[in-house]
C-alpha positions in Angstrom: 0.0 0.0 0.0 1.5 3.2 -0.9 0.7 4.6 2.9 3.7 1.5 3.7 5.8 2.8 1.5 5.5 6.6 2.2 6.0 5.5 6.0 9.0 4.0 5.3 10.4 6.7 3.0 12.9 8.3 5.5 15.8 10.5 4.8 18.5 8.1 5.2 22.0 9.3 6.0 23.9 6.0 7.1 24.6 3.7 4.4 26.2 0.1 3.5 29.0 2.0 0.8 30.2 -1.3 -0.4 26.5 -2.4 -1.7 26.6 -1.3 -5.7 23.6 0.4 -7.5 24.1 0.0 -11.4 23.2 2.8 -13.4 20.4 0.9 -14.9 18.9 1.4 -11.6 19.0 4.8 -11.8 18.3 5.5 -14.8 14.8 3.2 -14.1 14.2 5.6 -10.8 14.8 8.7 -13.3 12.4 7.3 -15.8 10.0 7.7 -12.6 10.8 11.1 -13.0 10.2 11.8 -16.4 6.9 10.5 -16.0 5.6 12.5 -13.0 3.6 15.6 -13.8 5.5 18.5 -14.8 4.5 22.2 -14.2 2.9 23.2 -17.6 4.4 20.0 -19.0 7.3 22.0 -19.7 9.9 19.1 -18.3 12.7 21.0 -17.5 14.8 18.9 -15.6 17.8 17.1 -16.2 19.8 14.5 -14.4 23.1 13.7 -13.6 24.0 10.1 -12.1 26.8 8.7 -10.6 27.4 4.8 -9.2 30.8 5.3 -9.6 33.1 5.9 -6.8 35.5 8.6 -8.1 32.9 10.2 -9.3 30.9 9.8 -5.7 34.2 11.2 -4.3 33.8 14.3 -5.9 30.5 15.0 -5.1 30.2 13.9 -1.3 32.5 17.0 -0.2 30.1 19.3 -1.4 27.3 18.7 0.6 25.9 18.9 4.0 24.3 16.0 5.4 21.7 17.4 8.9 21.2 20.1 10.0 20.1 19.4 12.9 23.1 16.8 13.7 26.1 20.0 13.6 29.2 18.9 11.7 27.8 15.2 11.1 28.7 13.6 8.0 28.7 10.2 7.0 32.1 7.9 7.9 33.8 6.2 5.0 32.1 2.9 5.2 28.7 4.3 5.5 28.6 7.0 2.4 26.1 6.6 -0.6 26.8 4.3 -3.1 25.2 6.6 -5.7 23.8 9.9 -6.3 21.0 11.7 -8.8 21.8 15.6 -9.0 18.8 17.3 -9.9 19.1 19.9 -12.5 16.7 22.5 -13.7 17.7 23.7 -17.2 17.5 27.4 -17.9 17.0 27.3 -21.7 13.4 25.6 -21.0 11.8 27.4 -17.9 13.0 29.5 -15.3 11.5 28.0 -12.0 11.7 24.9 -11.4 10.4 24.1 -7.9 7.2 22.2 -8.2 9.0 19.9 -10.5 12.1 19.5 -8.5 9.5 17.9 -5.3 7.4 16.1 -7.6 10.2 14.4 -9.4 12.4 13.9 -5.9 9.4 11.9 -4.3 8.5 9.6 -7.3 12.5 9.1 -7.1 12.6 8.3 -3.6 9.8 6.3 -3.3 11.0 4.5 -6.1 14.3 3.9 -4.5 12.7 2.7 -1.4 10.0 0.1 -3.3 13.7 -1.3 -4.4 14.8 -1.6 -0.6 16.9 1.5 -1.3 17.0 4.4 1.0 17.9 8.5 0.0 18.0 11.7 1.5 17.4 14.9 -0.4 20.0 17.5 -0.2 19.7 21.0 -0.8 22.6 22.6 1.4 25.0 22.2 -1.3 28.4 24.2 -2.1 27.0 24.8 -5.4 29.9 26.1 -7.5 32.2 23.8 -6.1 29.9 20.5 -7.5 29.6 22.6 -11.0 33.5 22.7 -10.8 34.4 19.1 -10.2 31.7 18.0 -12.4 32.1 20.6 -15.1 28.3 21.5 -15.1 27.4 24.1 -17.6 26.3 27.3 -16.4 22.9 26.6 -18.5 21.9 24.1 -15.5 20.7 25.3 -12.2 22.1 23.0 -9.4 18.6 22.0 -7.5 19.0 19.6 -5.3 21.3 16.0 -4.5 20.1 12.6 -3.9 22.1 10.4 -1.7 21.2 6.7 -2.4 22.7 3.1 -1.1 21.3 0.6 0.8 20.1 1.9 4.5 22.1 1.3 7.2 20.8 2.7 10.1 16.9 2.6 11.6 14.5 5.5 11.5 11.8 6.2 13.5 8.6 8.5 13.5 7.2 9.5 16.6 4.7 12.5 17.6 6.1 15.6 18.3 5.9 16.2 22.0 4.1 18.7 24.1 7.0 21.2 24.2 6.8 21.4 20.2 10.3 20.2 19.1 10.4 19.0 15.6 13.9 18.5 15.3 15.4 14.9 14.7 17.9 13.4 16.7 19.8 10.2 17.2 19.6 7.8 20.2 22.6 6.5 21.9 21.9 3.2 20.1 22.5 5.1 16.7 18.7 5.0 16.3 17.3 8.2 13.8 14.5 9.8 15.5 12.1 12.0 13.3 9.1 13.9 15.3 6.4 14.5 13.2 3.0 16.7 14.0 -0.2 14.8 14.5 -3.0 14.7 11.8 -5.6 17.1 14.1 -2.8 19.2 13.8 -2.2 19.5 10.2 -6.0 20.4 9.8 -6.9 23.7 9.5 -11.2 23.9 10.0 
């Protein structure tokens, strides 16, 4: 049921690096993509992939990984084993951020109907990953996914009376995610 799958569709951050994704993977999540809607059908996103772990080298500096877990970034041993940089290409629109959620969640949710886990990243050094990836200045730099096989647990749990919805990790390594109750989502 696709309320399963949402529920277990958590930004993972804790990987098994050695487990391999082929870029026919990919390229079947990004075909996910392409057929989501599209604001005005325009379709103005690209994609870069990369299974490969030079490549993965050169991307993983440039990003931040929680902001709510200071300085944390994943150890060697538990990085992605691939990534999808979203791209929004200035020649065919000029906004792009409907698309860029829409296309991340078909993604993701693809990822994790494949036992595959992700986490969206948008606090990227930006010029840096156009650098060592010679991206054209035609492409806007939208957002990373980080994808491998989970390696750690996540948990949703109700956000508690004092109202903090920031995630944390137990002493046992376990991912906690408050989220707000449906009542409270519900404006009458």
């Amino acid at each position: 049921m696709l309320k399963d799958l949402i529920q277990r569709n958590r930004s993972c951050r804790r990987f098994y690096q050695e487990f391999k994704i082929g870029i026919q993977t990919l390229r079947e999540l990004i075909d996910l993509a392409r057929l989501s809607p599209s604001s005005g059908n325009l379709q103005p996103l690209k994609y870069i992939l990369s299974c490969d772990p030079e490549k993965n080298n050169l991307i993983f500096p440039c990003l931040s990984w929680a902001g709510y877990l200071k300085d944390w970034r994943p150890p060697e041993g538990e990085r992605p084993s691939a990534y999808i940089i979203i791209l929004g290409d200035k020649k065919i629109a000029s906004f792009f951020g409907y698309d860029a959620g829409i296309a991340t969640q078909s993604i993701l949710l693809g990822a994790r109907e494949k036992d595959l886990g992700g986490c969206i990243i948008g606090s990227i050094q930006r010029e840096e990953l156009r650098t060592a990836l010679n991206i054209p200045e035609r492409y806007e730099i939208l957002l990373v996914l980080a994808l491998g096989k989970p390696k750690e647990k996540v948990l949703i749990e109700r956000v508690g009376p004092e109202g903090d919805i920031k995630y944390w990790r137990d002493s046992e390594g376990v991912h906690h995610v408050p989220k707000r109750s449906l009542d409270e989502l519900i404006v009458d």
